[in-house]
Structure formats: structure tokens, C-alpha cells
N, C-alpha and C positions, 0 to 999 in steps of 0.2 A: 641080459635081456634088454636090461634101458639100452645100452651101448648099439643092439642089434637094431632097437628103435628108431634111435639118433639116426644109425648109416638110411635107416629107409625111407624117415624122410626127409636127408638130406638128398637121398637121389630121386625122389617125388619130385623135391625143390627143383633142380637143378631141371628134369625132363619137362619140369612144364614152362622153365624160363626158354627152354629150346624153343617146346612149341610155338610160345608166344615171338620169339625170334623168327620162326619160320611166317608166322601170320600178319608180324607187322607191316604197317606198310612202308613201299619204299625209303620215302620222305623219312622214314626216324633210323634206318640203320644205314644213311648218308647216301651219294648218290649212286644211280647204277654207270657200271660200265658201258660208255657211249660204243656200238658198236660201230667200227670203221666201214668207208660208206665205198660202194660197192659200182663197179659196170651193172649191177642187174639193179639199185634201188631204183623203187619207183619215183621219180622226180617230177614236181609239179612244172605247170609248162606258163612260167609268168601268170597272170592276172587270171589269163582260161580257167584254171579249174581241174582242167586234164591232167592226165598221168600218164608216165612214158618210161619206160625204161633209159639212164643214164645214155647208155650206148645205142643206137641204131643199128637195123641192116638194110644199107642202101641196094637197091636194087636193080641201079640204074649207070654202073660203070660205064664209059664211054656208050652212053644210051643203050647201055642194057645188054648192049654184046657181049661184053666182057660175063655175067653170067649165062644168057642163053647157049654159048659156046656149053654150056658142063649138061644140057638137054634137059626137058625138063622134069624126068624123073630125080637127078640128081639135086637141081634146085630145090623140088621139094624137101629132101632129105637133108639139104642144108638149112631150108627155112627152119626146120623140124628141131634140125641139132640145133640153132641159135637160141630158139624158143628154149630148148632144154635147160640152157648156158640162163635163162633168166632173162633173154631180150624179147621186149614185147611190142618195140619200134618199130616198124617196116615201113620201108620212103617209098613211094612208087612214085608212076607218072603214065600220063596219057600216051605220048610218046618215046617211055621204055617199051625195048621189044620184048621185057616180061609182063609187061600190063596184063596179059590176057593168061598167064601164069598163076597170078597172082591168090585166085581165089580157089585155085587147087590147093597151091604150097599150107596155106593157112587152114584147109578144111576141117573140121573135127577141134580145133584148137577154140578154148572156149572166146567167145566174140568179144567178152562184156573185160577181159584182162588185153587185149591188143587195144595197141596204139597206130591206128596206119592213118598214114600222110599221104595223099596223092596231091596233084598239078593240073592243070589245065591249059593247053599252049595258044595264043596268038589271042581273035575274038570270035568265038563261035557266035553263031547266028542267030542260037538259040542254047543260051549257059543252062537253063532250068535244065533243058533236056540232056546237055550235056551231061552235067553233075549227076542226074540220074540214071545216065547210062555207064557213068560210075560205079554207082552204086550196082547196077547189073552183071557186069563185069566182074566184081570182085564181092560179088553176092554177099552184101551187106546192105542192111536196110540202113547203115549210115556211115558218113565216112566223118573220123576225128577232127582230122585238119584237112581243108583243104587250099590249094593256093596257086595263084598266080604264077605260073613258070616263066621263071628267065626275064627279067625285064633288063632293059640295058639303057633307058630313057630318064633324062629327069623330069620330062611330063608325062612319066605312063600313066599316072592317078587322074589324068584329064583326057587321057584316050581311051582307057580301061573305065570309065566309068559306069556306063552300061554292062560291063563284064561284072565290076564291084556291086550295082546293084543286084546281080543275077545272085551273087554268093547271097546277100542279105535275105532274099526271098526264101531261098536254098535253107538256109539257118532257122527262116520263120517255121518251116515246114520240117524241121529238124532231122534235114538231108545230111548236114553238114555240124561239126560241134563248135568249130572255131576256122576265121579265115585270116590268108594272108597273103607272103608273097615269097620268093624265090628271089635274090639279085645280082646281078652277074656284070655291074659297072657300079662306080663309088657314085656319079650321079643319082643312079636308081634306086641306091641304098639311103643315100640323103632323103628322097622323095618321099620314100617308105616311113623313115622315122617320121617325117614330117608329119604323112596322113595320120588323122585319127580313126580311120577305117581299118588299121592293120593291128591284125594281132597278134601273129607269128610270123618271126622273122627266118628265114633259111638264109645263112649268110657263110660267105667262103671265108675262112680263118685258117692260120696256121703260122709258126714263128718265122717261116723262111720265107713268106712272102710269093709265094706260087701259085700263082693262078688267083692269087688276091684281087680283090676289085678296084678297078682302075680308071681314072679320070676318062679317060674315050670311052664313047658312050657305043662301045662293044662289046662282047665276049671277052675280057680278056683272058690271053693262054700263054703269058708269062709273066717275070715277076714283079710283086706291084708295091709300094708301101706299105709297111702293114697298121702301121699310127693312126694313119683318118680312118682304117675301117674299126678300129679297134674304139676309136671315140664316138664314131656313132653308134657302136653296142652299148656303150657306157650309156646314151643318151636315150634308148632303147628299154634299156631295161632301168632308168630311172623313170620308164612311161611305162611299167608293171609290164610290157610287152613278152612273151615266151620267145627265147634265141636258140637258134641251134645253130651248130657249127656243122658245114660241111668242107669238102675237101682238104682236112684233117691231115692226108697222106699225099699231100699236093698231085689229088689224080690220080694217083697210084706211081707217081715216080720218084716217089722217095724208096729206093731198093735200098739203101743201107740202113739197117735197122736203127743206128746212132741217129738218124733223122726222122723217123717214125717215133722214136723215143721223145726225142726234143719236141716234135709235135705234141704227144700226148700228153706232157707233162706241162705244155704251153698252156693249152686247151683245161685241161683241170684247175690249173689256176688261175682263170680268167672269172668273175662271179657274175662275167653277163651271162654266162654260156648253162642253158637250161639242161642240154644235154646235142652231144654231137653224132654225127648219122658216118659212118665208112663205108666202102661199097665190098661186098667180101666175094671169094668166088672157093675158100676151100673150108676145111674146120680148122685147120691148122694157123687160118688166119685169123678166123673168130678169136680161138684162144689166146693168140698173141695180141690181140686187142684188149682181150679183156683183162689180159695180166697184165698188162701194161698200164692199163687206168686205172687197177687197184693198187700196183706199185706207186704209181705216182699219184692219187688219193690217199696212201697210208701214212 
């Protein structure tokens, strides 16, 4: 009988040191397993405050042909499957010919988990009403980021300034949640870090140097150093700025997958880079993006 005692409550003991095992907190049964970080986490966007999914879906391959080709019930269903995958980034622009796509593809998807980015091109007459016909368009009472497309000047921040006011207004009126700029010559990207108006940077990066930004103060569309754009992200995000990397796939002509590799794994280790935008046009590409950045994240 004592004997039968002893075993009952030595297994009382024992199920209630579990319990208290199971109740403790983290901190006393040592640390938890960090979980390895992901295409889908949500990533803060420098200083902003936003959140973004790691990966984007660009929407604007060679201005947006490269998807409108797939018509746009198809698009929707690729917005749809990306969302599924955990991407809640989507880049637009005024002048993608999916612009007007846009507020289909997203419909029903709750508003308050996306992160979309659109652009604004040249100097409209009238930015207020611009930005609001933004908002129309892709039927949103507000747009995340919005930014300056394409500069190629190193005095755009003194010809855009009436433009840069319009965003500020735009922000007062909480059209917009954060601004910035798009730049597409290493002049322009200078200028950018320089202002202290900007606060998101969309910058072309990738390790082969394609379509990188380049001394001529144009478009460039071949390959460029990739060193000074790489130190002014450094210098960027030493200024709390949100970076994101575009042209990732140098355009889409990296066809060998050994060079979308080295991209990707360029781009994940770089700590300026908030998070990078691709332009997709199948699911088969999505996927192999996103395996590709948890491979080379893990």
C-alpha cells in the first residue's frame, strides 16, 4: 500500500513539473527557435513604419506589356496566386498599361494587409489631383508609397519641387503614407540620397551590373558599375531611408537560371535592401523566386 502511495505521488510530482514546463515562460526553458526568414515576411520599409512583403510583384515589365500580353483575366489570377504565396507588394505606375488592371486584380483582398507602390511621370499640372486619380483608379482611399518615376537628373529635387510639394499636401491629407523616388542614372540616385524629402528609394541593383545606374544622365540599358550604386544604398540606409531593389533579373534577360541565382542571393545579402520588387508574368516564376530567396535566406 505505502509502495502504491510512493508511485502516485511520485507521478502527481512529475505531471505537475510538465505542467509547469508547458506554462513557463520562454525566457526560463532557454531561447526559442529563431524561425528562418522567409519571400513572404512582412518587412519594415526603413524609417516609414510600413510593411511589405520581402518579395514584390512588379507589374510593369517593359511598361507593363510584358503582363498585359497574359489579358487581364489571367493577371488577375496571377495577382491572386502571388497573394496566396504570401506577397502583399504590388509596384504599379501611371504609365504601366496594367494601371487600370490594377484595382480588379486586388479586389476582395483585404486592403489593410497590401502594400502597393505606384509612380507618377514627368510634372503634372495638377499632382493633388493626380495622386487622387490614383487613388480612383485603383480604388483605394490611399496609396502606401507613392513616388517619383524615373528621374535621370542630378537636379531633379529643384525641378520636381512643386511635384515634391504636391506629395507633401497628398500625405497631409493622408492620400498617400510615405514618398519618394524611382532612379534610373547614378546622378539621380546621388540627388535622392542627398534630399531629405525622400523616403523610399526604388533603386536598380543586381551583381552583374545590368541595367545599373550610370554616370549619363539617361536611362541606362546596359551594363554599369555596380560599386557607386551599391554605396549610395549604404549611405541611404544609414539615413533610416526604405530601399528596395528593382531590376533584380537584369529586365528579364538573365535566361540562365545560374544568373537569376547569383542575383538573388546578391540582393539577400545586401542589408540596405528593405525588400526587392520582379516583374512576373507566370506562377512558375513566382515560385521560382520565392525559392530562390528562401534558399539563399536560409
Amino acid at each position: 500500500m505505502r509502495n502504491d502511495l510512493q508511485s502516485r505521488r511520485q507521478f502527481l510530482g512529475r505531471a505537475a513539473a510538465a505542467g509547469a514546463m508547458l506554462l513557463a515562460p520562454a525566457s526560463l526553458l532557454g531561447d526559442p527557435i529563431p524561425s528562418k526568414p522567409t519571400a513572404a515576411d512582412q518587412v519594415t520599409l526603413g524609417k516609414t513604419g510600413l510593411k511589405l512583403s520581402r518579395l514584390g510583384f512588379g507589374t510593369g515589365s517593359n511598361s507593363g506589356e510584358v503582363q498585359q500580353r497574359l489579358g487581364q483575366e489571367e493577371f488577375n489570377r496571377l495577382i491572386r496566386y502571388a497573394y496566396d504565396q504570401g506577397i502583399t507588394y504590388f509596384d504599379c505606375a501611371q504609365s504601366y498599361l496594367t494601371f487600370p488592371w490594377i484595382a480588379g486584380a486586388i479586389k476582395g483582398l483585404p486592403r489593410e494587409k497590401l502594400f502597393i507602390q505606384s509612380k507618377i511621370p514627368g510634372r503634372p499640372e495638377d499632382v493633388l489631383a493626380t495622386i487622387d486619380r490614383h487613388r480612383t483608379v485603383l480604388n483605394t482611399d490611399y496609396v502606401d508609397s507613392m513616388l517619383i518615376h524615373c528621374m535621370v537628373n542630378d537636379n531633379w529635387t529643384d525641378g520636381w519641387k512643386r511635384v515634391m510639394d504636391g506629395f507633401d499636401a497628398a500625405r497631409e491629407k493622408k492620400w498617400i503614407r510615405a514618398k519618394g523616388v524611382s532612379c534610373h542614372s547614378l546622378p539621380a540616385l546621388r540627388a535622392a540620397r542627398k534630399s531629405d524629402w525622400t523616403e523610399v528609394h526604388l533603386a536598380r541593383v543586381n551583381p552583374q551590373g545590368a541595367f545599373m545606374d550610370g554616370e549619363r544622365e539617361t536611362i541606362n540599358m546596359n551594363t554599369a558599375p555596380v560599386a557607386p550604386v551599391l554605396e549610395e544604398l549604404k549611405q541611404m540606409r544609414a539615413k533610416g531611408r526604405g530601399v528596395i531593389g528593382m531590376k533584380l533579373v537584369g529586365n528579364g534577360t538573365f535566361v540562365d537560371a545560374a544568373d537569376r541565382d547569383k542575383a538573388m542571393r546578391f540582393a539577400m545579402s545586401r542589408p540596405e535592401l528593405d525588400a526587392v520588387v520582379i516583374g512576373f508574368k507566370s506562377r512558375s516564376e513566382i515560385d521560382e523566386a520565392i525559392q530562390r530567396m528562401n534558399a539563399a535566406l536560409a
